[in-house]
BAFI-3210 file (N, C-alpha, C; in Angstrom, 3 decimals, decimal comma, padded with zeros to 6 digits):
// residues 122
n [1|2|3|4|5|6|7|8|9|10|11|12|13|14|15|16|17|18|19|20|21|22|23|24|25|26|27|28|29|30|31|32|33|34|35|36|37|38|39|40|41|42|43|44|45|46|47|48|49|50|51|52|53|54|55|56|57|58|59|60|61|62|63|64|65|66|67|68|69|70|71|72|73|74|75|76|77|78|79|80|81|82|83|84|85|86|87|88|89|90|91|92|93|94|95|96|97|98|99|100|101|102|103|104|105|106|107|108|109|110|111|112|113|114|115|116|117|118|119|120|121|122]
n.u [213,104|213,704|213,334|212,006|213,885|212,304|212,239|213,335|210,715|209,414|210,833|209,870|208,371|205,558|204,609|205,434|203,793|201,401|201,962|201,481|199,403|197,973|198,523|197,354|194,900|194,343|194,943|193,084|190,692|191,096|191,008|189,007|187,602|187,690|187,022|184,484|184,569|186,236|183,538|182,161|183,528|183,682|180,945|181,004|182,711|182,505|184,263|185,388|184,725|182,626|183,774|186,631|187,437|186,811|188,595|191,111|190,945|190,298|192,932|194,737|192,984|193,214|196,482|196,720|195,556|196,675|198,778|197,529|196,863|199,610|200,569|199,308|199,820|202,677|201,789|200,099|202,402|204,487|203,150|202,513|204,988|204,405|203,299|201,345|198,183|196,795|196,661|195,648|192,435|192,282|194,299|192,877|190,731|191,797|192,709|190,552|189,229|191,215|191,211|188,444|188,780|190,679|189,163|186,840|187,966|188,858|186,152|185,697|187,960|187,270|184,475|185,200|186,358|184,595|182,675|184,262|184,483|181,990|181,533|183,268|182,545|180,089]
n.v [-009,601|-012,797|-015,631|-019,091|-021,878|-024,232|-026,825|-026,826|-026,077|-028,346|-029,755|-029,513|-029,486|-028,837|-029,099|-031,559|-033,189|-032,862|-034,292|-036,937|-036,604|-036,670|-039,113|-040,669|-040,815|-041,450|-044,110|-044,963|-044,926|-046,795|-048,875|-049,262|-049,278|-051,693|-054,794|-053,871|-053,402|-056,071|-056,991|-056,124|-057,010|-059,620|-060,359|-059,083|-060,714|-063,825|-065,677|-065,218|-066,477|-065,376|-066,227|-066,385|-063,644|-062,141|-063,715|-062,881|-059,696|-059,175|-059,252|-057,531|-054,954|-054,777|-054,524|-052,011|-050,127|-050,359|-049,462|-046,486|-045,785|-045,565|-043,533|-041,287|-041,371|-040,500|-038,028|-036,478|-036,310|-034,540|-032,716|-031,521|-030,243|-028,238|-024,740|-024,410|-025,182|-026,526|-029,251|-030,788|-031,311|-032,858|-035,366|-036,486|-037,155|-039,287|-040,547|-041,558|-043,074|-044,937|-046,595|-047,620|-048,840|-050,931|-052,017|-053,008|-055,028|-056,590|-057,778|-059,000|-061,083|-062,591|-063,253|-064,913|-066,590|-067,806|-068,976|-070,734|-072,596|-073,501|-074,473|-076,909|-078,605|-079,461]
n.w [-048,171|-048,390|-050,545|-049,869|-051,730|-053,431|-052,874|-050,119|-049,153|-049,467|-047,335|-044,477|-041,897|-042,043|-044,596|-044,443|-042,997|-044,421|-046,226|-045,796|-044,427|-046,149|-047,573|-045,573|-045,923|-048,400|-048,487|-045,914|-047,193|-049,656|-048,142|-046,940|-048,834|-049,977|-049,682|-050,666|-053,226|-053,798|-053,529|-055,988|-057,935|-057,747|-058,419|-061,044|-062,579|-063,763|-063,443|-061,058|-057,615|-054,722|-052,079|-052,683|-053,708|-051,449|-049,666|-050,796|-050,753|-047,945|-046,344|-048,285|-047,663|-044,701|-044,315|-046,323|-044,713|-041,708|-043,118|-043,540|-041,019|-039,973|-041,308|-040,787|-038,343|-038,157|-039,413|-037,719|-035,623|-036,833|-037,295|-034,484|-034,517|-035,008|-035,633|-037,216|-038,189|-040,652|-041,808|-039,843|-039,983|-042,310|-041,265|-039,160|-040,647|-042,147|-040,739|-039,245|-041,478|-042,304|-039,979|-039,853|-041,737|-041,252|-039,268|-040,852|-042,017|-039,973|-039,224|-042,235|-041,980|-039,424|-040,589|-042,390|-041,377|-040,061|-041,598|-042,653|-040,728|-040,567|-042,983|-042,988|-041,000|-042,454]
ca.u [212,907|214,958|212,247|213,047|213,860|211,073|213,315|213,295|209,409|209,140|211,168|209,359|207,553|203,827|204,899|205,732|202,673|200,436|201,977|201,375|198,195|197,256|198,625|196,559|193,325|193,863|195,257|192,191|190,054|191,218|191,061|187,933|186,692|188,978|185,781|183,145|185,531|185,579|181,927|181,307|184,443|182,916|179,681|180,780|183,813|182,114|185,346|185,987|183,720|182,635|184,437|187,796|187,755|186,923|190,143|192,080|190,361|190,738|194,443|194,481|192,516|193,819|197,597|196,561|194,257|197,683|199,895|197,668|197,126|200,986|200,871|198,206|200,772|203,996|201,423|200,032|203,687|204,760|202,085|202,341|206,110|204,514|202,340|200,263|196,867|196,461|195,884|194,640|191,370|192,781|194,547|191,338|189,860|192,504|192,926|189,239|189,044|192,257|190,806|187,268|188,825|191,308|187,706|185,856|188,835|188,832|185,278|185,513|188,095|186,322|183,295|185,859|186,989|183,013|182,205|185,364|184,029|180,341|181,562|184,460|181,255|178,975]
ca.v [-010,915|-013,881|-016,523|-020,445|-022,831|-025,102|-028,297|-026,434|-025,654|-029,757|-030,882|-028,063|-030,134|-028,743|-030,245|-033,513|-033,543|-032,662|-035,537|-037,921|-036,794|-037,170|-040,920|-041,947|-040,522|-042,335|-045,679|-045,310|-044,708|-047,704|-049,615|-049,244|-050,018|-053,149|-055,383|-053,750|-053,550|-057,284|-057,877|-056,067|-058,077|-061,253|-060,079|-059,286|-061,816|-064,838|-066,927|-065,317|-066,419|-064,013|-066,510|-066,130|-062,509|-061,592|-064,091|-061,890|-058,583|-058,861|-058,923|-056,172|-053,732|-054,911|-054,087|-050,039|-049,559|-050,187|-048,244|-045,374|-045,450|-045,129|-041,973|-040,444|-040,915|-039,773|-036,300|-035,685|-035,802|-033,507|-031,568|-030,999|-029,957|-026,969|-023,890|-024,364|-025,819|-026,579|-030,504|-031,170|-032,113|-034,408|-036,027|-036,982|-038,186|-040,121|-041,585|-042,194|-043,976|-045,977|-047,393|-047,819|-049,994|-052,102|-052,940|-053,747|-056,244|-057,690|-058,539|-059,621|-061,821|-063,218|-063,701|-066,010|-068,391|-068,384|-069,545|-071,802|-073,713|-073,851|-075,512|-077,999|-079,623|-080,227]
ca.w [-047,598|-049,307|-050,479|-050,224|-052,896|-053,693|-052,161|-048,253|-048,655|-049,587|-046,151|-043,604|-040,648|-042,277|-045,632|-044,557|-042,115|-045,915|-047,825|-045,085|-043,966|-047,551|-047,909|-044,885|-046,181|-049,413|-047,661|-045,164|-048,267|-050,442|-046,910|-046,584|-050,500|-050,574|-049,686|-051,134|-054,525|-054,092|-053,684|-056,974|-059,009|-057,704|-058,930|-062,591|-063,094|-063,853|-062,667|-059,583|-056,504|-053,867|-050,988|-052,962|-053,620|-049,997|-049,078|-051,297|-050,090|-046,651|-045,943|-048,595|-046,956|-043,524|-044,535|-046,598|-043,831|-041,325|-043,581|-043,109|-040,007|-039,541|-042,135|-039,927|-037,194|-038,498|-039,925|-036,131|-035,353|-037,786|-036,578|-033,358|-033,852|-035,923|-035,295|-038,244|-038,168|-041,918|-041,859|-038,656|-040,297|-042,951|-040,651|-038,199|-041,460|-042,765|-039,273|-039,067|-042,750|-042,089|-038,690|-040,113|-043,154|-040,270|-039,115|-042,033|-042,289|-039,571|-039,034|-042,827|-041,467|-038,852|-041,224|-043,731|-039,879|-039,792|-042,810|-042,809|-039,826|-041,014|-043,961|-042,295|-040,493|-043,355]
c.u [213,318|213,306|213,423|213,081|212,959|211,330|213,097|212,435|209,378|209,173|210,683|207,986|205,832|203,782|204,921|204,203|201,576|200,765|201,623|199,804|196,682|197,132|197,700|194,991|193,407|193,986|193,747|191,250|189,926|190,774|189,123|187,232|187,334|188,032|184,725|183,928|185,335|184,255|181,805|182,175|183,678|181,436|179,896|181,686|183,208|183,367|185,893|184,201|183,936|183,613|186,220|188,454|187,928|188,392|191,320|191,832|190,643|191,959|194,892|194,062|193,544|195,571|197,752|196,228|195,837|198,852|198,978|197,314|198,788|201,106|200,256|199,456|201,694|203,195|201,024|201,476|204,660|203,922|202,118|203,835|205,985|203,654|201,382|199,503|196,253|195,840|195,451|193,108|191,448|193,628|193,648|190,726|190,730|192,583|191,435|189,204|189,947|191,668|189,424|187,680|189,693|189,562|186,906|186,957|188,700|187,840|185,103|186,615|187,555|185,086|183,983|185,947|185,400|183,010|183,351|184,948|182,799|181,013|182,340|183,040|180,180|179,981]
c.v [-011,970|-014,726|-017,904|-021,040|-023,858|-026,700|-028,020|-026,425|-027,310|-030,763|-030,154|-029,482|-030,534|-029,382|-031,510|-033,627|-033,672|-034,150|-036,561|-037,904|-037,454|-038,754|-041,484|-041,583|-041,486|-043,814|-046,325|-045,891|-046,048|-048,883|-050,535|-049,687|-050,902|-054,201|-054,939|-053,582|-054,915|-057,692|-057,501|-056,774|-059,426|-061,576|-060,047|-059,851|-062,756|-065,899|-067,229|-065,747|-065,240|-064,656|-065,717|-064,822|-061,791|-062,225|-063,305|-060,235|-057,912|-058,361|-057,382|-054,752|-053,717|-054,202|-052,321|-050,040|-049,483|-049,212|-046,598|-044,619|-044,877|-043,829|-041,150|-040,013|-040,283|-038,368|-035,823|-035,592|-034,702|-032,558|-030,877|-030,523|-028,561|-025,509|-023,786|-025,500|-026,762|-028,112|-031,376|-032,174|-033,318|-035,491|-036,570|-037,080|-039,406|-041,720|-042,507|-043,730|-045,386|-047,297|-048,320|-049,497|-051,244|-053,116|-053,914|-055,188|-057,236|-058,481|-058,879|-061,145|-063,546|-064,086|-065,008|-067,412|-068,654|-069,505|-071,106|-072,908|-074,350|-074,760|-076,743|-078,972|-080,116|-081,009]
c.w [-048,613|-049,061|-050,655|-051,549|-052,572|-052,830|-050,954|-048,176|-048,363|-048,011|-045,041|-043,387|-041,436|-043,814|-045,396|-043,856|-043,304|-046,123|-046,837|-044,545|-045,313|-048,098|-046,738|-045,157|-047,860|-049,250|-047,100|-046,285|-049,320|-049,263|-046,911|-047,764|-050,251|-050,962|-049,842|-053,043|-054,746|-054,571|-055,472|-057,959|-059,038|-058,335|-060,553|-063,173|-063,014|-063,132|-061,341|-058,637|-055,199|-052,729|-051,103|-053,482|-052,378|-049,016|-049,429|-050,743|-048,937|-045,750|-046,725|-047,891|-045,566|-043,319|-045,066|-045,279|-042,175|-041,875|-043,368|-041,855|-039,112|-040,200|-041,171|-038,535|-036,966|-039,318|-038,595|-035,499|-035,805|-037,266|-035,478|-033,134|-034,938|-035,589|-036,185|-038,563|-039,453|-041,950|-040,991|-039,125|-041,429|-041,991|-039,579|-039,137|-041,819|-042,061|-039,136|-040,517|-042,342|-040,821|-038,760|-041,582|-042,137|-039,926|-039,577|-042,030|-041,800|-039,114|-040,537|-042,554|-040,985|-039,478|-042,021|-042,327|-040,218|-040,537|-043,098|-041,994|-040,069|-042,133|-043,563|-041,618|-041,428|-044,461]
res [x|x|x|x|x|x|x|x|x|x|x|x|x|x|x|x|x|x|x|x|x|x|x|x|x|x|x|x|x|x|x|x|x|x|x|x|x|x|x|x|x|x|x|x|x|x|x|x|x|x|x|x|x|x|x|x|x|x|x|x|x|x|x|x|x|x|x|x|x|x|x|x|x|x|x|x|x|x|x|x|x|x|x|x|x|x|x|x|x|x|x|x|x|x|x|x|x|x|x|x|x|x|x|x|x|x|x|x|x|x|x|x|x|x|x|x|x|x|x|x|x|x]
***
């Protein structure tokens, strides 16, 4: 039986579906710390405030937290054009994390219009 070169294992459907299922579990992952990373900078940087870390924060997360939701997508695609099961479950975390950190975003978002309007009136 002839084995492959290390280069053909790399471009093989269940390979690509790995490296991708892997970028959206660390995407989701960072996604999802982005704003709680903030809170604790704003907490021990004396210069930064918590408003202006969470302005920076938000779009952050919001943008990983989109990129790995697209990895997640392009590894269930990969996936389903393979017979092997292998990252099925990283990929339904990755997906989960990624979607869970879009969230956090956008009701931190939301929380910044809040706060933007509460203050515009006083």
């Amino acid at each position: 039986m002839e084995t492959l070169p290390a280069t053909a294992l790399r471009s093989t459907p269940v390979a690509n579906a790995r490296t991708h299922a892997r970028l959206s579990t660390v995407c989701g992952g960072l996604a999802v710390l982005a704003i709680p990373a903030a809170i604790v900078v704003a907490e021990r940087v004396q210069q930064i405030d918590l408003v202006r870390a969470l302005i920076i924060a938000t779009p952050i997360g919001f943008v990983v937290g989109l990129v790995g939701i697209a990895a997640a997508r392009k590894a269930r695609y990969a996936l389903a054009r393979t017979l092997v099961d292998d990252a099925r479950k990283l990929v339904r975390i990755g997906r989960m994390l990624a979607w869970t950190g879009v969230y956090l975003s956008v009701t931190g978002a939301l929380a910044l219009a809040l706060y933007a309007v509460l203050r515009s009136r006083n």
